[in-house]
Rosetta silent file (secondary structure, phi, psi, omega in degrees, C-alpha in Angstrom):
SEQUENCE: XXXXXXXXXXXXXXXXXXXXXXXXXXXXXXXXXXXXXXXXXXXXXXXXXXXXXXXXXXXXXXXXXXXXXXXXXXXXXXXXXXXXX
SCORE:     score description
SCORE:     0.000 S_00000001
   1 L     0.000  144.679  172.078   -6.292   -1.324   -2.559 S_00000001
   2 L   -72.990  132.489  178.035   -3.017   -2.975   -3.108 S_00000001
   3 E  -102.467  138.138  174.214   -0.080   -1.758   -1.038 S_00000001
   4 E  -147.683  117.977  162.228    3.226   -2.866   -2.272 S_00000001
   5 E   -96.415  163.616 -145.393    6.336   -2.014   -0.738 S_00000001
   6 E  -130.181   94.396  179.911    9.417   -1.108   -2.385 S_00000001
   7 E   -72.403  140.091  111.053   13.379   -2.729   -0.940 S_00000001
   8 L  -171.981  140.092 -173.303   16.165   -1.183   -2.489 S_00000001
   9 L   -70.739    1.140 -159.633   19.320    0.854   -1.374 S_00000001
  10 L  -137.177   95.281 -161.269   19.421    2.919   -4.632 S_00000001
  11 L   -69.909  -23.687  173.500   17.298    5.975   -4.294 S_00000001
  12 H   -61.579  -33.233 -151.384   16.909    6.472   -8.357 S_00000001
  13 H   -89.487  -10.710 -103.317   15.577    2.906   -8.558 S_00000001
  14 H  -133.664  -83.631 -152.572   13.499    3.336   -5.172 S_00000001
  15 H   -79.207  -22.051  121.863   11.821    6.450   -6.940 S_00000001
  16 H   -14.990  -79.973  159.010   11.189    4.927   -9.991 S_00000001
  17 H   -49.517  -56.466 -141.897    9.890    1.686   -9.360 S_00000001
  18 H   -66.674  -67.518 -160.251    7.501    3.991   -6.261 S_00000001
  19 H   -42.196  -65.181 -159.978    6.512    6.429   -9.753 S_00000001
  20 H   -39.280  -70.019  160.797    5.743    3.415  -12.065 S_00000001
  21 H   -39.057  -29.491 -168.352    3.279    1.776   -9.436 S_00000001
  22 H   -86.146  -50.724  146.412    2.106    4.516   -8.071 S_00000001
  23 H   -23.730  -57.110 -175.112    0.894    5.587  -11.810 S_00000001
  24 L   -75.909  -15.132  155.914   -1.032    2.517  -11.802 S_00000001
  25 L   105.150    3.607  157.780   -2.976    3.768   -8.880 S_00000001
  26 L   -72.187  156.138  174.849   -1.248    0.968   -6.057 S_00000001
  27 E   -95.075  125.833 -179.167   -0.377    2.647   -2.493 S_00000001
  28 E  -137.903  141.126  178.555    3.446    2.228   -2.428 S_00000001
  29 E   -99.824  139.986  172.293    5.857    2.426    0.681 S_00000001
  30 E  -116.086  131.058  154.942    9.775    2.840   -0.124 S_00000001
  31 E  -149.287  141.318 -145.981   12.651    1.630    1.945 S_00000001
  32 L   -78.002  -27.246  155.411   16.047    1.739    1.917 S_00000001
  33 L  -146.929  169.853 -162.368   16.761   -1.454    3.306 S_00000001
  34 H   -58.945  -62.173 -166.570   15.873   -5.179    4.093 S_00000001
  35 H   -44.885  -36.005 -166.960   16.143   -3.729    7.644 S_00000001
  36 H   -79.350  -49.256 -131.757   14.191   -0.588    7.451 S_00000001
  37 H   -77.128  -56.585 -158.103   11.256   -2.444    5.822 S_00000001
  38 L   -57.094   -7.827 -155.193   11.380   -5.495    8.687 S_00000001
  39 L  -118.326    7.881  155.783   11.285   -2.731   11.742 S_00000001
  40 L   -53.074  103.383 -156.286    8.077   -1.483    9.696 S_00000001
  41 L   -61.125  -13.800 -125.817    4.650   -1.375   10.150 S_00000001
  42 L  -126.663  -12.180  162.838    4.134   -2.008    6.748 S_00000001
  43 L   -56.494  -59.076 -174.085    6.072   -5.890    7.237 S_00000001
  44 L   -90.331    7.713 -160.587    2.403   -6.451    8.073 S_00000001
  45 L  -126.129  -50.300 -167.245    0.269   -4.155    5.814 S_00000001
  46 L   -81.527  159.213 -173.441    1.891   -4.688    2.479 S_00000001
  47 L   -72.170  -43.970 -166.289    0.709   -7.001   -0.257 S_00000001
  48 E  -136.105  167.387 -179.978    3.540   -7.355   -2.282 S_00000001
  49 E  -151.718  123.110  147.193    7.327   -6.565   -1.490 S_00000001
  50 E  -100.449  146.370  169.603    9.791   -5.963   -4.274 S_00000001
  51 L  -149.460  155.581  158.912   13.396   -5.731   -3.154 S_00000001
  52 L   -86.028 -177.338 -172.989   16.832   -5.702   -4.974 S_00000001
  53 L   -80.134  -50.507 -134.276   19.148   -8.579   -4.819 S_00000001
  54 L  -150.776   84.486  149.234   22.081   -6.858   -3.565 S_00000001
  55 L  -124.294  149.294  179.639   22.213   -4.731   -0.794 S_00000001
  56 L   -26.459  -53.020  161.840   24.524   -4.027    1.276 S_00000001
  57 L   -86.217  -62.075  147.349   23.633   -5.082    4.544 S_00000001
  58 L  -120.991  132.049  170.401   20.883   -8.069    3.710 S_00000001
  59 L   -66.544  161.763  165.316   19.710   -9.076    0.587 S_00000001
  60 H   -53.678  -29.146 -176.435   16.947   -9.722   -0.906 S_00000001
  61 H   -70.074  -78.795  149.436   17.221  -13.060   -1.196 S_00000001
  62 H    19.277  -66.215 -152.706   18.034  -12.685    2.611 S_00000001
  63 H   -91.299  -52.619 -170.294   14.756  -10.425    3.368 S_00000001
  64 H   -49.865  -57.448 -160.701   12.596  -13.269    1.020 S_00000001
  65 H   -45.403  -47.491 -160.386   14.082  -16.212    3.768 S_00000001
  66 H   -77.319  -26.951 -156.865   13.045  -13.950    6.712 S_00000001
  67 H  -101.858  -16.704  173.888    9.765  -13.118    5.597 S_00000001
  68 H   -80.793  -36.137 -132.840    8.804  -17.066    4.614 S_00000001
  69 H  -116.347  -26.107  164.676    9.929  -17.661    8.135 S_00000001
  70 L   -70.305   -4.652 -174.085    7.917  -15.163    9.642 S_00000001
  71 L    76.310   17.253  164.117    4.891  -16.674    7.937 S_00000001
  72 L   -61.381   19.801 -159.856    4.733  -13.999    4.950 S_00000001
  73 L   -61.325   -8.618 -169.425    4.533  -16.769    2.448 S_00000001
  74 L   -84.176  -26.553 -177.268    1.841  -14.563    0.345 S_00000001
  75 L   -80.517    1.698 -154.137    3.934  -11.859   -0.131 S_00000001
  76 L   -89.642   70.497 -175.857    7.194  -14.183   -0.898 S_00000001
  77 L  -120.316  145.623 -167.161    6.988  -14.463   -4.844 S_00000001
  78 L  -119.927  121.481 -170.145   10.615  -14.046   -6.154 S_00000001
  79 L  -113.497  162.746 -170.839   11.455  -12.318   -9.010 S_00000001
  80 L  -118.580  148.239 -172.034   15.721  -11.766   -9.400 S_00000001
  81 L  -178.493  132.259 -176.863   16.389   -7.915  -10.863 S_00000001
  82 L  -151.650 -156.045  153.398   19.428   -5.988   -9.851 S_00000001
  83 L   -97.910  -35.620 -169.225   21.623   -2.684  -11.226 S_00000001
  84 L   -91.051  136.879  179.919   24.958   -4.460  -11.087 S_00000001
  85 L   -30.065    0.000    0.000   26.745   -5.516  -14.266 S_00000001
């Protein structure tokens, strides 16, 4: 089954996005940051990674760079989606 974890500092969107997939019958992990997700078991388990663009400490774009560098290129497909105006 697909596992897709779930970036984003913004616990409505976090719990959202996890309900919408999770509906669809994927296995979904949530974390709160770029940071949480990399110190994760799940940096090596998940399929897919959504993150937002703008977090606080690293971004998404940020977390995409680290994870191409790490040799994650399957998971690295970049879509840009964010909350701020």
């Amino acid at each position: 089954m697909l596992k897709i974890s779930v970036v984003d500092d913004d616990a409505s969107v976090r719990g959202a996005i996890d309900n919408l997939l999770s509906s669809h019958g994927y296995l979904v992990d949530s974390f709160v940051s770029a940071e949480a997700f990399l110190q994760s078991a799940d940096l090596q388990e998940a399929s897919c990674v959504i993150a937002d663009v703008l977090m606080p400490a690293m971004s998404g774009v940020e977390l995409l760079i680290i994870l191409r560098t790490k040799g994650q290129r399957n998971k690295c497909r970049f879509a840009r989606f964010s909350s701020a105006s």
